[in-house]
N, C-alpha and C positions, 0 to 999 in steps of 0.2 A: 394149323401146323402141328406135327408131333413134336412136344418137346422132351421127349426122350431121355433123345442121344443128342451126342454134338458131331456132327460129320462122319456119327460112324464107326470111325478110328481112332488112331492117335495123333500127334502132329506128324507123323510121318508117312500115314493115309494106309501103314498095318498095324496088326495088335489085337488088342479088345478093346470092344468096344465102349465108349465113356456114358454115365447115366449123371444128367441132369439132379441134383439132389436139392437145390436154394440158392439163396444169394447172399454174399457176406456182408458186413456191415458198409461199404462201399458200392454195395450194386453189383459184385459182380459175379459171376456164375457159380458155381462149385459143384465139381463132377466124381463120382469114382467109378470106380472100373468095375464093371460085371460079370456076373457069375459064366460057368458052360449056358446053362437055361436059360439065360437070359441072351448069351449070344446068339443063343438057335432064333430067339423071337427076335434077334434084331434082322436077322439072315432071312426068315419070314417077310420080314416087315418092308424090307428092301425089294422082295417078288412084288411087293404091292406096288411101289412106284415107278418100277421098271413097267409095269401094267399098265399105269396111268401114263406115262410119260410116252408111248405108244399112241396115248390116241384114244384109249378106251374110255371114255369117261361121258358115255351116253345115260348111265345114270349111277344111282350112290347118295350117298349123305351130303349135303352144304353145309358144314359145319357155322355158316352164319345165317341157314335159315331164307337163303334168297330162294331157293324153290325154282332154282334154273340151271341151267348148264355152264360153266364157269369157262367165259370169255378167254382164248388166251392171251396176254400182255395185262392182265388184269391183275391190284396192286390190291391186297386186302389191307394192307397197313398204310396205301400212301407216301409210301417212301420213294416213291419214283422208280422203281427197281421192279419186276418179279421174280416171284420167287418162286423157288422148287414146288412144283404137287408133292400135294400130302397122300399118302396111301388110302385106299377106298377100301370096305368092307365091303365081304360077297357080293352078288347081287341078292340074293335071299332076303338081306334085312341090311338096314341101315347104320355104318359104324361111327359108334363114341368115342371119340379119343381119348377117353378116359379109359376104357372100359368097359363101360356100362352099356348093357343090353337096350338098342333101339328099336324100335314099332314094330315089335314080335318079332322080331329076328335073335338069332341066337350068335353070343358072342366069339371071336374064336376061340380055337378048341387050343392053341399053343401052350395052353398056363390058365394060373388066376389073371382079370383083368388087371390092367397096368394103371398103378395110381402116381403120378409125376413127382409126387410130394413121400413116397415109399410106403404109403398104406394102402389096403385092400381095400377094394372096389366092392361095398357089399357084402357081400359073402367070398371066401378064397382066403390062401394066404398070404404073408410078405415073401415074395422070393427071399432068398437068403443071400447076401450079397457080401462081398469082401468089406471091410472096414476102413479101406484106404480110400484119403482125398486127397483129392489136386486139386491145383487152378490150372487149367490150360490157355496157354498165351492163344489170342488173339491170332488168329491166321487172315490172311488180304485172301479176300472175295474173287474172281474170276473177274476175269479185263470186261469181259461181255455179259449178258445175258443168255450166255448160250446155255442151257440145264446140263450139257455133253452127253456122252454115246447114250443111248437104251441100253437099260442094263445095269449101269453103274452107279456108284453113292454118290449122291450129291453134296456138292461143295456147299456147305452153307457161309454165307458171308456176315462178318460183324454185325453192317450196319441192319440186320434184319433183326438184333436182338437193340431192344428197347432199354438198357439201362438208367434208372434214375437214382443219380447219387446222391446220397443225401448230405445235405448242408452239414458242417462239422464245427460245434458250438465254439470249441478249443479254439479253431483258425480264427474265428471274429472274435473270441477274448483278446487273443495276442495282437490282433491288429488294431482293436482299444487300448488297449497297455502299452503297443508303443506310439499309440495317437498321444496320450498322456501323457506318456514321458518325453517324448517332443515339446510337447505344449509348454509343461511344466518347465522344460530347459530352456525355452525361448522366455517363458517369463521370468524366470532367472535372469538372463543374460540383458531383459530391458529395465528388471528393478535395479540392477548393477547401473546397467549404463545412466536412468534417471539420477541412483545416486550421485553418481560420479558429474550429471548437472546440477546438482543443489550442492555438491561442494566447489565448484567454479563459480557459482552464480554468487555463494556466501559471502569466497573469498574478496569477488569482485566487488561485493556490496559493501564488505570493511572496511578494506581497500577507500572507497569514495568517503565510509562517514570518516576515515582518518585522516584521508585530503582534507575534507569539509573541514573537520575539527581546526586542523590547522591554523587553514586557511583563516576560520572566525576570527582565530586567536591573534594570528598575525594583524586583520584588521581591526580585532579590536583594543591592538595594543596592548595583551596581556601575554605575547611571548618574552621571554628574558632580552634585553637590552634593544628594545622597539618601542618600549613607553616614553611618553612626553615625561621624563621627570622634570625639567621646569615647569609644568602646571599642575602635578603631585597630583594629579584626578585620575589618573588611569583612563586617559582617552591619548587619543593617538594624535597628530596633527592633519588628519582630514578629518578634522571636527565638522567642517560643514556637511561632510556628506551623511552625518548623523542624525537620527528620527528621534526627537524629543518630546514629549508631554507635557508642557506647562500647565499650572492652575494659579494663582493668584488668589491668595489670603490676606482679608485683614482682619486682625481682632480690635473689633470696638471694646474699649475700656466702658461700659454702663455705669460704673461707680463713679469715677474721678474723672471722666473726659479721657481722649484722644485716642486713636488710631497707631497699629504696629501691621508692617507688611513685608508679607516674602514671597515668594515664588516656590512651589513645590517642584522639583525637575524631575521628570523621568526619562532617563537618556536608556529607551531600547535596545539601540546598537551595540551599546558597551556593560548593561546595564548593568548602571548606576545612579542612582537619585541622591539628589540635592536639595537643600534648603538654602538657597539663595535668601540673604537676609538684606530690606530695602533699608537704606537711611531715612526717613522722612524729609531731608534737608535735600534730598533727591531732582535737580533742574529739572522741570519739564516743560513743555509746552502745550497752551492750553488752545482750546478747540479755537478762540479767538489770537491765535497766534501770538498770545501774551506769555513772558515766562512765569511759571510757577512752579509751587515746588509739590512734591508728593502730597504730603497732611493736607495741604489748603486743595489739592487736586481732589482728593479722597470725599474731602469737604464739602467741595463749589459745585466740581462736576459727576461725582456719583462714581460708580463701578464702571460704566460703560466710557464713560470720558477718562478716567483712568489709566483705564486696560488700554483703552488704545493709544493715549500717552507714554505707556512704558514701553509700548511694540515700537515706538518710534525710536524714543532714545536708546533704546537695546538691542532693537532690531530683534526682536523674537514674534512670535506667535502666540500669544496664548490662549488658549481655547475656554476657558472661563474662570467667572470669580467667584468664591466663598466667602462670605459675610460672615465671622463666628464670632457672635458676642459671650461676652465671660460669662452670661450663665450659659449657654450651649459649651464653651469649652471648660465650664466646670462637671457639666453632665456626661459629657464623651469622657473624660478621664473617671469617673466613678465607674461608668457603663465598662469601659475596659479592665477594671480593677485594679484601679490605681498604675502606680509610674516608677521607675528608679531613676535618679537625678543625682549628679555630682555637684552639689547647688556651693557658688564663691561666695554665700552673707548668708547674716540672718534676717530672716525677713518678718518683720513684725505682725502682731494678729491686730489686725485695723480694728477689730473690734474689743481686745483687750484694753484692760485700765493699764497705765503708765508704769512701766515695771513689771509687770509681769512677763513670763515665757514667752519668748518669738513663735512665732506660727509658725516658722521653717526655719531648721540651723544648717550654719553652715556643716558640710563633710561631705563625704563619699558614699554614694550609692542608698540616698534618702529615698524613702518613699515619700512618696506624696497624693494625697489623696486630689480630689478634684478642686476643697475649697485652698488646698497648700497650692498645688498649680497652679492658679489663676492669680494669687496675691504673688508669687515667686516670676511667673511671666511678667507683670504689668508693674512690677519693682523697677524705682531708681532710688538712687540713694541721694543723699547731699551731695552734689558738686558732681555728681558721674554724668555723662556726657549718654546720650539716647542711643547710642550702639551697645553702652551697656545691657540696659534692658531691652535689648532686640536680642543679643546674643542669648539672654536668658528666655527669651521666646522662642528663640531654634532649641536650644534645650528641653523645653516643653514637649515642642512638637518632635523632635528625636525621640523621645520618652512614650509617648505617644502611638508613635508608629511602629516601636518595638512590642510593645503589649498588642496591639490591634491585630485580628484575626488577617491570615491571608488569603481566605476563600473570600472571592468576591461577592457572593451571595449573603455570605454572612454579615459581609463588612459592611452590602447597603443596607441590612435588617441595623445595621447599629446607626447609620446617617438618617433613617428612619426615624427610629428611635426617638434620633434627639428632639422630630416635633417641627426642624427651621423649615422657614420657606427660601431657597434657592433661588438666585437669579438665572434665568434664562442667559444661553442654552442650556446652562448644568442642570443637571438631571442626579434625582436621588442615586438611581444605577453606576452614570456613570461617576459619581465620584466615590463611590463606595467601589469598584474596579479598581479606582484609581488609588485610594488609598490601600488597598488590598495589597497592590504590587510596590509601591514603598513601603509597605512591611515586611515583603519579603526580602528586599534589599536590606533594610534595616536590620533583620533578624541575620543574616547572610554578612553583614561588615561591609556591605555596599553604600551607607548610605553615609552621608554628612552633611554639615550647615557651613557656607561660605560668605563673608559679610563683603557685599561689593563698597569698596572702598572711594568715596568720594571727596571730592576738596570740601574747605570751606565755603567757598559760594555755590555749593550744589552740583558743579560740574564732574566729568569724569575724569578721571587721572588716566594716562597711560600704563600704568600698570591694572588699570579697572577695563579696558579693554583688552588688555593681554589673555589677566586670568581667569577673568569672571565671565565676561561679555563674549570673547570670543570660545574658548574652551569649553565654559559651562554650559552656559546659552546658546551658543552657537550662532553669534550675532553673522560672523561672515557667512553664514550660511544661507541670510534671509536673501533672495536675489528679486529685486522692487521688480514689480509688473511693467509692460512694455512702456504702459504709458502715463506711469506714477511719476512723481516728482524725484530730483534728483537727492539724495539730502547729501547735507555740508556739514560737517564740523567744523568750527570756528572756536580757535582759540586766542587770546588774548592776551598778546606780548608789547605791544603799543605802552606801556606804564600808564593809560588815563581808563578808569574802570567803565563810562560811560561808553566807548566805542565798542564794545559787545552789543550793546540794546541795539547802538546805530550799525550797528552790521547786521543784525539780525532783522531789523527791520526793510533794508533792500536787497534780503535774498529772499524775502519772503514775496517782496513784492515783483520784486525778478522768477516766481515761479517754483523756488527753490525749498525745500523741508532742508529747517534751520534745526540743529544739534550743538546744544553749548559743550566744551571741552574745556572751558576752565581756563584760568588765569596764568599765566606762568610767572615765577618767581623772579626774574627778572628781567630787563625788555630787550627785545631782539630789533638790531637796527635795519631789515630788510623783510620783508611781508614776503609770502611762500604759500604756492596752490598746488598740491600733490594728489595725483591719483594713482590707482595701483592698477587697474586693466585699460589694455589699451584701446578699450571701447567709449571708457570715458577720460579718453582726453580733449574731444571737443565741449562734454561738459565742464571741465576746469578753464576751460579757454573760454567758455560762456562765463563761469564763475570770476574770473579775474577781470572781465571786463566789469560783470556789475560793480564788483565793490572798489573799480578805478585803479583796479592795481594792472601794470608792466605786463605785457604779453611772456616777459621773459624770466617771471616768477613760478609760470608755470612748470614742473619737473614730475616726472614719474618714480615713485617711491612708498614708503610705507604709509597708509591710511587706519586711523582707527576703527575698530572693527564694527561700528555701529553706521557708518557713513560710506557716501562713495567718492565723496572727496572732501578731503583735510584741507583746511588753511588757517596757517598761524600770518594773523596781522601784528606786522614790525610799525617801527616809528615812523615808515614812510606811508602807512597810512592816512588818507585824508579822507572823513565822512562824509564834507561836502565837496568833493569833487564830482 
């Protein structure tokens, strides 16, 4: 096809006619307008297709070389379309559409040959052309394929020209930039909104530990006016529902004789720990269901008859015993580096001559080395009564627990240390844990030493279940397995002291775990069986009958805290009935 011209004309099909000159950065045509000269060759060039569109086209140039007579309806581009014939050269020689002279024939005579692109074809020169360009708009194509009359210009249509636009780098930058800044604003808008869930979730989280806190506080009796101040412990009155740690200590005297016993308490739930200080005149009952007291218990039956003597009348748990003779508790006080002690005497050096300086004076905030500790511990004086020197054994051990590290690891490297051997189940570890965390109470104002208070004959007083048993220990707490024995406290108001042994001997054989509660100070003239849950009132009604007493002594009321049912025998008791 000639690409020239473009139709010929103008848009309005007169004029001059337009010459093909490139394509602009978009693909698309760019034309100007032609010289006279070059008009005359387009008026030429038009006799040629008016020629071929006739009909004449028995021979000529194939400009693609097929070497045949050119089909009509036939598409050289596949556009589905035909298009206009292109002008043919003479018959003489064969024409280039460039131009250029073909297989010895001679080119036309109109000009220099036509070069599409405005340079000379070989030899000739550039027509001289006007300087003016256009774009000419797009014209619609003919409804048909009809080529119209012979003779006339042919309409050329759009789609017969091939443009390919090229890709425009700019458009796909902008369409990245606002991919991005999309992107970026939506990730914006989800760090916001995440924020905005880690400060709900915070708040919520406070929110709970400040319930929490509360709530601890409340239960464990340290909000303002919710404490038990009648048991001055800082525990609440749901003692039972409290987790405690007992250990059992006795310090063997190796020099002089005898045995001193406490209880170490660790009450978790509140925590706070205790030195529960034992009297040795302590009633107990021994594995042959004979009364005895602590020292001869300590004595006869070992640690493990003991321990489980004291779980009876206390009703606690204690999960094990420490054996610490005074040279181990002279080496644990050097090993922690010494002690500070508010010590009440002077306590002499046993091994000075007569007159000479006390081994420990009295005052405030004495050191005491490990050999001052052990002579200041295991001290009674003339005429003092054996709570004296108990009390200055909780003193020790207060002393003690303040100095001692609170890493548990540390603390078993110091129970190590000392060399003892431990009765089963205690375990190096676990007592070194244990004293760990009564150091930290101790260090903290947590801890103290309580002397349970018992009668003359061994037994417990009512205020030794109130404050010590039930609050400390948490005797009400102990609840006997289904099918343990019942125990009974038996106290003893009858004025004749032998009928304790004879009561105790037919609850024991009636089935029953016997608990002494002591003598009262003057006699009561009607016998009394009280339980506190109404689960064991068929056990008080089994208890009234062994020991012969009234069905109608039975009453529900307050029980001391070691037992599940109390009974004070009056003078209407009779042992052999």
């Amino acid at each position: 096809m000639n690409d020239r011209y473009d139709a010929g004309h103008g848009a309005d099909g007169g004029g001059a006619p337009y010459e093909l000159v490139g394509y602009d950065e978009y693909g698309r045509p760019v034309y100007r307008q032609a010289t006279d000269q070059q008009t005359q060759h387009h008026q030429q060039t038009q006799q040629y297709d008016g020629y071929q569109q006739q009909g004449h086209q028995g021979y000529g140039y194939d400009p693609y070389a097929t070497g045949g007579h050119q089909q009509p309806g036939y598409d050289p581009y596949g556009t589905g379309s035909v298009p206009p014939q292109q002008p043919q050269a003479p018959a003489h020689g064969s024409y280039d559409p460039y131009g250029a002279q073909q297989q010895g024939g001679q080119a036309p005579q109109q000009g220099a040959p036509y070069d599409p692109y405005g340079q000379s074809a070989h030899t000739g020169q550039q027509p001289r052309v006007t300087e003016q360009t256009a774009h000419i708009p797009q014209q619609p194509g003919p409804a048909d394929d009809d080529p119209g009359p012979a003779g006339t210009a042919p309409d050329y249509r759009t789609e017969q020209f091939a443009f390919v636009e090229e890709p425009d780098g700019d458009s796909e930058d902008v369409i990245d930039w606002m991919k991005f800044t999309e992107n970026r604003t939506e990730r914006r808008e989800e760090a916001k909104r995440r924020a905005r869930s880690r400060i709900v979730a915070l708040a919520v989280v406070l929110a709970l530990v400040a319930a929490g806190g509360v709530g601890y506080l409340w239960y464990a009796g340290k909000l303002p006016g919710l404490s038990d101040s009648g048991a001055g412990t800082g525990t609440t009155t749901a003692a039972g529902a409290q987790k405690r740690d007992v250990i059992v200590v006795h310090l063997h005297d190796t020099t002089d004789g005898g045995t001193t016993t406490a209880l170490l308490v660790d009450n978790t739930t509140t925590e706070q720990g205790t030195t529960v200080l034992l009297p040795n005149s302590l009633a107990l009952t021994a594995d042959d269901g004979a009364t005895t007291t602590l020292a001869k218990s300590v004595e006869d039956d070992g640690s493990e008859g003991t321990r489980t003597a004291l779980d009876t009348v206390l009703g606690t748990d204690i999960e094990g015993t420490w054996r610490l003779d005074t040279p181990f508790l002279l080496t644990l006080v050097d090993l922690v580096g010494n002690i500070e002690v508010d010590t009440d005497t002077d306590v002499p050096d046993p091994d000075a001559k007569k007159g000479e300086a006390p081994l420990v004076r009295k005052g405030k905030g004495q050191t005491l080395s490990g050999k001052m500790a052990v002579a200041y511990a295991t001290h009674r004086g003339s005429g003092e009564s054996q709570n004296a020197q108990l009390e200055r054994f909780g003193q020790v051990m207060h002393g003690i627990l303040r100095k001692m590290t609170s890493d548990p690891d540390a603390a078993t490297l110091t129970v190590q240390t000392l060399g003892q051997i431990l009765e089963p189940p205690l375990t190096d570890k676990d007592l070194g844990a244990f004293l760990a965390r009564l150091s930290d109470r101790a260090k903290g104002g947590d801890h103290r030493s309580a002397l349970l208070p018992v009668q003359d004959d061994g037994t417990l007083t009512a205020e030794a279940s109130d404050s010590v048993v039930k609050d400390v220990l948490g005797g009400t707490a102990k609840s006997p397995d289904e099918n343990a024995a019942v125990s009974v406290s038996v106290r003893n108001a009858t004025g004749v002291k032998d009928h304790t042994e004879k009561a105790r001997v037919v609850l024991l054989n009636g089935g029953f775990t016997f608990r002494a509660a002591g003598t009262a100070a003057a006699p009561e003239a009607t016998s009394e069986v009280v339980y506190a849950d109404a689960a064991d009132k068929e056990n008080a009604t089994e208890v009234a009958k062994t020991l012969g007493l009234d069905a109608g002594s039975v009453t529900k009321g307050k029980v001391t805290g070691n037992a599940r049912v109390s009974v004070v025998l009056g003078q209407d008791y009779d042992p052999g009935s």
